[in-house]
N, C-alpha and C positions, 0 to 999 in steps of 0.2 A: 752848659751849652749842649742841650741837646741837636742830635745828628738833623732832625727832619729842618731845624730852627736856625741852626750858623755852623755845624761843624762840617767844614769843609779844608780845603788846602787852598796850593799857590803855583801857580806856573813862572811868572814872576813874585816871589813873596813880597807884598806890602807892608811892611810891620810901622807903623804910626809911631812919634816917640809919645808917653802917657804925660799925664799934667796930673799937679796936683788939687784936688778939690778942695774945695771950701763947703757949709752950708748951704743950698738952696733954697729956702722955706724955716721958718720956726720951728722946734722942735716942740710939738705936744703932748701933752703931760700926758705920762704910760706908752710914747711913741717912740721908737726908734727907727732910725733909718741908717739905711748905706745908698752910697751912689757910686754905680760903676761907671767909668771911662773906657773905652778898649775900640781896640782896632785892631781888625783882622784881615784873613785871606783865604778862601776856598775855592776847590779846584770844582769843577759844574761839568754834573755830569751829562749837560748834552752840549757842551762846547770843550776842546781842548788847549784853546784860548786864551787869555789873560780873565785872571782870578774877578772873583765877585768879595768886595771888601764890605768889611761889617760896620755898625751903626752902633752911637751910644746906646749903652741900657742903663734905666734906670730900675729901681728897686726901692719900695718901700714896705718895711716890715711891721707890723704892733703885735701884740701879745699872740693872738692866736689867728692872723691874718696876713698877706702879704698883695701886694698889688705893680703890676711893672710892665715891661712891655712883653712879659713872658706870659701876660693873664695872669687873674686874682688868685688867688689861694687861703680855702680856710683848713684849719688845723682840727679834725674831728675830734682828735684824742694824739697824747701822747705818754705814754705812761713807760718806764722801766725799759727804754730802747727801746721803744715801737710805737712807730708814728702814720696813721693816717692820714692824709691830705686829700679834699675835693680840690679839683681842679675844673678851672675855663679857660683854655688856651689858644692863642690862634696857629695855625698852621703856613707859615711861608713856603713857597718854593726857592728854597735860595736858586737855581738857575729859572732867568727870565727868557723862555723861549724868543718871546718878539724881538730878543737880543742877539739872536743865533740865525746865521745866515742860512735858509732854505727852510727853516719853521717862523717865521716871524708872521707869520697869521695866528699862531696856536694863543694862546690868553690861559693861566691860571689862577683861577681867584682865589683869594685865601679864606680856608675855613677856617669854623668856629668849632670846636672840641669838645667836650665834658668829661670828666673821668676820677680817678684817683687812684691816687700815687701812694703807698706803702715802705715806710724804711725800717730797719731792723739793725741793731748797733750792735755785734757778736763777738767778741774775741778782738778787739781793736779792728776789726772791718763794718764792710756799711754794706748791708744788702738793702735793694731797691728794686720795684715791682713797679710798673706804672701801665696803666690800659686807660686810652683814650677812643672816642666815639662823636663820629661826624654827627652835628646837632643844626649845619645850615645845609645841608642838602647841596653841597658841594661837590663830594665825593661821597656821601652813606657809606664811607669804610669805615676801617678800626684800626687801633695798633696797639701792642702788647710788648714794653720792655722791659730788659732786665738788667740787671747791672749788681757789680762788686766792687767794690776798693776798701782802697788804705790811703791811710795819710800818714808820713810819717813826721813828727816834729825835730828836723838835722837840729835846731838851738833854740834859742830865746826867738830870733827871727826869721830862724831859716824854714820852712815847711817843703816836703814834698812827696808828693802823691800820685797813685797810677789805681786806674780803672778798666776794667771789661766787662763785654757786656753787651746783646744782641738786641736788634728791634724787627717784629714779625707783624708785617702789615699783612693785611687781607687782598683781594685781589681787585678790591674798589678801589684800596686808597693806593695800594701799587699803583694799577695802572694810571691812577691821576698823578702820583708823583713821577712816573718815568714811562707810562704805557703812549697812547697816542687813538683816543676815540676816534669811530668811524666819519664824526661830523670835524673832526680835525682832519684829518687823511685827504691826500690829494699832495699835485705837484711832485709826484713819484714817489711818495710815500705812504706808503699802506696804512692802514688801522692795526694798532697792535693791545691785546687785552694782556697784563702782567700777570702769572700765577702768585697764588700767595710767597712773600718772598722774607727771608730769613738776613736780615745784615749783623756780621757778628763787628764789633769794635775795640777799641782800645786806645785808652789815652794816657796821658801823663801831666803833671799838673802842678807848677810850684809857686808859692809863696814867699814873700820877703818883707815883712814889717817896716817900713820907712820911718814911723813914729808910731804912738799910740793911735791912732786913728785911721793913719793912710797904710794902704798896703798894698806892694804892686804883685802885678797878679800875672801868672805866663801860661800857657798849655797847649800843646800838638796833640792831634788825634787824627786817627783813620780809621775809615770801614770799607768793607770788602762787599761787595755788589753779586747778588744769586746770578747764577746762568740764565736766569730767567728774567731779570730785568737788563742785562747785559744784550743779551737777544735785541730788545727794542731797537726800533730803526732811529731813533732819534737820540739814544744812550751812546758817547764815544769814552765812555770811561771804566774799568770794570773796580777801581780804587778810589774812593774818595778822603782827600786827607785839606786838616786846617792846621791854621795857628795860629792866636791872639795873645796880644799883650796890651795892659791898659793896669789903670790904677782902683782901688776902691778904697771913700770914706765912709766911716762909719762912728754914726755916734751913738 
């Protein structure tokens, strides 16, 4: 769950109860799949408000490809713990300004991305590299993240795991994610441009086998917001924290 995509919190928490899945579709010969379920809750950083709740994901994997609502991904190489990925991903704003009382003229479209994502499997941890690149002329920013964890196996079904890990957007895609363009301003609120801004993170994240196939799935995370995006006039939050819980099968 990347931060820019669903990881948020809850003012009031919504936590959904998860179902269990079945099949969607035939399985094709050399194909596998998972389908996640989950429902969530995050706190929006320009409203202090009742939360913004998440939507199914799906996920479809094959051998050296994957495809979902996260954007496709192909597998360049993977050799001895170290994996390249191309990436195409879209960009959400999880807070909808038109939703927030005194910005509700502002509109953010979601961009399209290009990039790739780098993992390295060291010492029973997982380090990950990822740089992405506005490709619809949305925002012409960039974002550069990093991250660490572990997972630890508590039993046969038990898992649980903890991550950190910073994302350093530029000062295009800042300011489209929390600044406030000149052609948006008005109604007592100024135009504010975001300096490049550094979000550091951390999450946690557990597993529990239901059967061979289903496995429910849990995780809280938070990130911490620079002074510089803080600053903006239409920012009321300087912590952004989520939490989801949902099921995944896989076959």
């Amino acid at each position: 769950m990347p931060l820019d995509t669903f990881h948020r919190g809850f003012g009031t928490a919504i936590l959904l109860g998860s179902v269990l899945l079945t099949p969607i579709a035939g399985q094709a010969e050399g194909l596998r799949y998972s389908v996640r379920l989950y429902a969530g809750a995050t706190t929006s950083p320009l409203d202090k408000g009742e939360p913004v709740v998440g939507v199914p994901d799906l996920l479809i994997e094959g051998e050296r490809f994957s495809i979902g609502t996260s954007g496709p991904t192909y597998d360049v190489f993977d050799i001895d713990g170290f994996g390249l990925l191309a990436r195409l991903a879209p960009r959400f704003v999880s807070a909808d300004p038109t939703e927030v009382a005194g910005i509700e003229r502002l509109e953010k479209d979601i961009a399209i991305e290009v990039g790739l994502a780098a993992t390295l499997a060291y010492a029973q941890f997982e380090l990950g590299l990822e740089t992405l690149k506005d490709l619809s002329d949305t925002h012409d920013g960039m974002a550069i993240t990093a991250s660490v964890g572990k997972m630890f196996n508590l039993s046969d079904r038990f898992g649980f795991g903890a991550r950190c890990g910073a994302a350093l957007r530029d000062q295009k895609l800042a300011t489209y994610t929390y600044g406030l363009q000149p052609s948006g301003a008005g109604g007592g609120i100024s135009a504010y441009r975001v300096k490049e801004a550094s979000s550091p993170s951390i999450g946690v994240e557990a597993t529990f086998a239901l059967s061979e196939n289903n496995t429910l799935l849990g995780a809280v995370s938070a990130a911490l917001l620079p002074n510089s995006v803080t600053a903006s006039p239409i920012v009321k939050r300087d912590t952004l924290v989520s939490a989801m819980i949902g099921v995944r099968y896989d076959v």
